[in-house]
DONUBA-163457 format. One record per residue (C-alpha): chain; x, y, z. Coordinates in nm, 2 decimals. Layout:
% residues N
A;X;Y;Z $
...
//
This chain:
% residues 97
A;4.38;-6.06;-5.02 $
A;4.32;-6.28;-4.74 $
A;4.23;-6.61;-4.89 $
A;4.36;-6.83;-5.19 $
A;4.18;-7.13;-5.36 $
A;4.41;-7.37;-5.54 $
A;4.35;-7.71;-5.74 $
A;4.58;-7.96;-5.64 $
A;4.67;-8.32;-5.83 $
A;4.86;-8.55;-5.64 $
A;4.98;-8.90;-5.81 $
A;4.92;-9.22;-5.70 $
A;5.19;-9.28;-5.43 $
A;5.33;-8.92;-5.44 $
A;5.34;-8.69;-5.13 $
A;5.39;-8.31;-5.08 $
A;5.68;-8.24;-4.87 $
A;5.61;-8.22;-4.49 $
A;5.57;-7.85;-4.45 $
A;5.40;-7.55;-4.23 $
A;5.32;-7.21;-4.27 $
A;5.32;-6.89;-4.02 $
A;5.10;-6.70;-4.17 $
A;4.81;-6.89;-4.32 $
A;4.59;-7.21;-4.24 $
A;4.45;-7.44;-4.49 $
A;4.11;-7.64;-4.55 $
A;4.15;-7.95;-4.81 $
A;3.90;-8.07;-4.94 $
A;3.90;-8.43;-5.15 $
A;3.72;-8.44;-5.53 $
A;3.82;-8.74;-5.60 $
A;4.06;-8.98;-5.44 $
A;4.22;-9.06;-5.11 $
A;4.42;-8.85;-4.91 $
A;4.62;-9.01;-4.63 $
A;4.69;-8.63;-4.38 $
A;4.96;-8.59;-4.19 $
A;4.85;-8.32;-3.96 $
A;5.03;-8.26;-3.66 $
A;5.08;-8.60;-3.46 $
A;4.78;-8.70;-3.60 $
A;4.78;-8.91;-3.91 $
A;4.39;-8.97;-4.11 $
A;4.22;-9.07;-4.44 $
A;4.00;-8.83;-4.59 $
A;3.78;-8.96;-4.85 $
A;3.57;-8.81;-5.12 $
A;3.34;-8.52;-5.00 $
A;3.54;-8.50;-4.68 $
A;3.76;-8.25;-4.56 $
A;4.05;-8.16;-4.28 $
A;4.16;-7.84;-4.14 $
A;4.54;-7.75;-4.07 $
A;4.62;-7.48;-3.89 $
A;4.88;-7.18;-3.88 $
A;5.20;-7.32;-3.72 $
A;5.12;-7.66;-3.80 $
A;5.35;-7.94;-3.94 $
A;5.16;-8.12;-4.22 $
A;5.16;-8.32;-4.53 $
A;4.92;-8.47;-4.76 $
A;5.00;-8.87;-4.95 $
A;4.84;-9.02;-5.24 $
A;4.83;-9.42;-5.08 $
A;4.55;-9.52;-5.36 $
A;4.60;-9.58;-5.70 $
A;4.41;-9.31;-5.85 $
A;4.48;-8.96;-5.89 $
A;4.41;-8.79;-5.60 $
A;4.23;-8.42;-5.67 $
A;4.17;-8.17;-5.38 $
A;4.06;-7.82;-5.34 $
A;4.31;-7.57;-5.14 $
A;4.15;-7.28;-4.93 $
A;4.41;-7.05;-4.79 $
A;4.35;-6.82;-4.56 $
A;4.55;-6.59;-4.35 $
A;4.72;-6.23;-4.32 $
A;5.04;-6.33;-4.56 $
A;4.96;-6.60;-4.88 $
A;5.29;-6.63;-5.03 $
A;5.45;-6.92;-5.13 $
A;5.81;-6.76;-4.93 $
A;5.57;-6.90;-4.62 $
A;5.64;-7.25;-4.68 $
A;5.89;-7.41;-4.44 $
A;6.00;-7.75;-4.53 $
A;6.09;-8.01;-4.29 $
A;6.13;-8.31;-4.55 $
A;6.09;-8.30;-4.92 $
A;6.08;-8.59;-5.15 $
A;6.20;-8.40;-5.46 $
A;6.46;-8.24;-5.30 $
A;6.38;-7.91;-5.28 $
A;6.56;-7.69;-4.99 $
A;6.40;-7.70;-4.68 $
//
C-alpha cells in the first residue's frame, strides 16, 4: 500500500508534463534510453543503468532528447499513491493542470 512500480515508455522527443506530488516520491530508473530530468532547478541526463530520485513536494519532469524509445522503471513510494496527487504546472498534451 505504500509503494507502486510502473513501466514507463516515453517517445523520442516527448516529455511528461512538469508535475509534483504531495504525497509520494519517485525513483526512475533508465532500461534503455536517455532521459534528460528536470528535477527541481536542477536539470541532468540519466543514462542506462542510472537512476535519479525526486522527492515529495518536488517540481519535476522527465524528456526523451534521443532518438530512441526511452524505457524507465517507476518506484513510488509514499502514504497516498493516487494518480488525484498529480499537480501539473505545464502539460504538453493539454491536460488541466
Amino acid at each position: 500500500s505504500r509503494f507502486k512500480i510502473k513501466r514507463i515508455l516515453v517517445k523520442a522527443g516527448a516529455a511528461l508534463s512538469l508535475q509534483m506530488h504531495h504525497h509520494r516520491s519517485e525513483h526512475w530508473i533508465v532500461v534503455s534510453g536517455t532521459a534528460k530530468i528536470v528535477n527541481g532547478s536542477a536539470e541532468h541526463l540519466v543514462q542506462t543503468n542510472e537512476s535519479t530520485y525526486i522527492p515529495a513536494g518536488t517540481p519535476h519532469r522527465l524528456l526523451n532528447p534521443g532518438v530512441i524509445d526511452l524505457v524507465m522503471i517507476e518506484v513510488q513510494s509514499g502514504e497516498y499513491l493516487g494518480e488525484d496527487d498529480i499537480v501539473r504546472f505545464d502539460d504538453r498534451y493539454g491536460r488541466a493542470p
